[in-house]
N, C-alpha and C positions, 0 to 999 in steps of 0.2 A: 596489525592495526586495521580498525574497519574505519571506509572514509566512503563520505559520500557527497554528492551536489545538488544542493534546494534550486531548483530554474521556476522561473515566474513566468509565464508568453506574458500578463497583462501586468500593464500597472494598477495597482488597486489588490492587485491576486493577493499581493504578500498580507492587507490588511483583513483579508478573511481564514489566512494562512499563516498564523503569524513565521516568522522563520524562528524563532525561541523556542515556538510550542514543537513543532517541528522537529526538532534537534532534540529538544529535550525528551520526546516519543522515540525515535530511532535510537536514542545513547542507550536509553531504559531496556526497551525489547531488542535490538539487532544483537547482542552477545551471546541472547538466549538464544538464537535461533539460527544466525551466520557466524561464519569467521571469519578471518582476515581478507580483507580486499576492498574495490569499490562498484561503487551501483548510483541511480540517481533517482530523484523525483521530482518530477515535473508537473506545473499548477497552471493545468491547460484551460480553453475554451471550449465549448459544446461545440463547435464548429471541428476544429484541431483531433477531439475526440469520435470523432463521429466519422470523419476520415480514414481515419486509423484502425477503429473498428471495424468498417466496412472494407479497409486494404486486409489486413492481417487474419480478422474472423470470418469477413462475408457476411457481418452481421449490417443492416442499413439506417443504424442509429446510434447517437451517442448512449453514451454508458456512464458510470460512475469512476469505474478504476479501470485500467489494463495496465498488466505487468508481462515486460517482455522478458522472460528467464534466460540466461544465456546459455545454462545445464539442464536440463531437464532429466535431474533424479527424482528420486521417487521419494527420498527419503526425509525425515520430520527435522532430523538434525544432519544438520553435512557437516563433511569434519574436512580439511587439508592439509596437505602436505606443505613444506615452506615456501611453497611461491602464492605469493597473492593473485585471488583471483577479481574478473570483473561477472560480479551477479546478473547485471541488465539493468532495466528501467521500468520507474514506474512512473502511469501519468493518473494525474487525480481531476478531473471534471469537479472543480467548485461548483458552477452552477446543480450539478444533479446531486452533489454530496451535501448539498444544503434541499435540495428537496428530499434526498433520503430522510434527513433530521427530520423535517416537517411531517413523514409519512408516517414515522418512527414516535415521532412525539419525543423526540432526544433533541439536547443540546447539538449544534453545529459541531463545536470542540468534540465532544465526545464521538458525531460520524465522522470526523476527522482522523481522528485516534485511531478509531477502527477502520479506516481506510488504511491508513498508514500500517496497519499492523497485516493487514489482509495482504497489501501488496509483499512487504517483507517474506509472509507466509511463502506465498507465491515463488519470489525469488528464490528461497530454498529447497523449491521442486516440489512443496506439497501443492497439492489439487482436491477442489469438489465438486460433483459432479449434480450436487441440486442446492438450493440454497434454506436445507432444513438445519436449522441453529441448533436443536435436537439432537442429529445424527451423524451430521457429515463432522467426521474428525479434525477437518481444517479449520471447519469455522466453531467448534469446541470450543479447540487451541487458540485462537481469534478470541474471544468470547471470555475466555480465564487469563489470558493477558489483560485485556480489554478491564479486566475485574480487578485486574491486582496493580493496574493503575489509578485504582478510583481518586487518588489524591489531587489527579490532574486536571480529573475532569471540572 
C-alpha cells in the first residue's frame, strides 16, 4: 500500500491546494509510477522554499517544486520487494505555482496537477536535465499523465 502526508506550513495553503484535489492526483498517478511505501508533500512559503533551495542546490532563490528522493535510481518504474519503502518529500511553493499558471496561461488546478506529478516523477528516480516539454523523457511522461487526467482539470 502506497500512503502519503498532505503538510500545509500556512493557513489559507489548503484553500489554494485543496487536500481532495490532492489526493485525488496522487490515488490517480502514484500506482503508475511507485509502489508500495510512503513519501510526503508539503504546501510551503517562498520563504521555506528558498531556504531550502539555497541549503540543498546552492541555488539562491525560491523555486516551484523540490523533491528530495530518498533512492536515487535511474529508473522510469521502480518495482520492490515486500518491504515498504519511504520515497522522500516533496515541497510545492504555491506562490510560484500560481505564477507558473499565469506565465503558462493555464489554470492554477492544472499547474498543480503537474506539480504534483513532476515531484512523484522525481521520487521515482526519474530526472531532466533541461526543461524542454519536447524532449526531456520525464517531462513527456509529466505531460501524457498530465493529458490522461484532463477530467480533473
Amino acid at each position: 500500500m502506497l500512503e502519503y502526508d498532505v503538510i500545509y506550513e500556512e493557513d489559507g495553503f489548503e484553500d489554494r491546494a485543496p487536500e481532495k484535489l490532492v489526493r485525488r492526483v496522487l490515488d490517480t498517478i502514484c500506482p503508475e509510477i511507485l509502489c508500495e511505501g510512503t513519501f510526503s508533500v508539503s504546501f510551503v512559503c517562498e520563504e521555506t522554499i528558498h531556504r531550502e533551495n539555497l541549503a540543498y542546490r546552492g541555488i539562491d532563490s525560491a523555486t516551484d517544486i523540490l523533491t528530495f528522493a530518498l533512492d536515487d535510481c535511474q529508473e522510469e518504474f521502480v518495482t520492490c520487494g515486500d518491504d515498504p519503502r519511504e520515497w522522500g518529500d516533496i515541497l510545492i511553493c504555491l506562490d510560484r505555482m500560481e505564477d507558473n499558471a499565469r506565465e503558462f496561461g493555464v489554470p492554477a488546478r492544472e499547474e498543480l496537477m503537474r506539480l504534483l506529478i513532476h515531484g512523484v516523477l522525481h521520487l521515482s528516480g526519474m530526472d531532466h536535465q533541461t526543461n524542454d516539454f519536447a524532449s526531456e523523457p520525464m517531462l513527456i511522461r509529466q505531460e501524457t499523465l498530465l493529458q490522461s487526467m484532463g477530467n480533473m482539470v
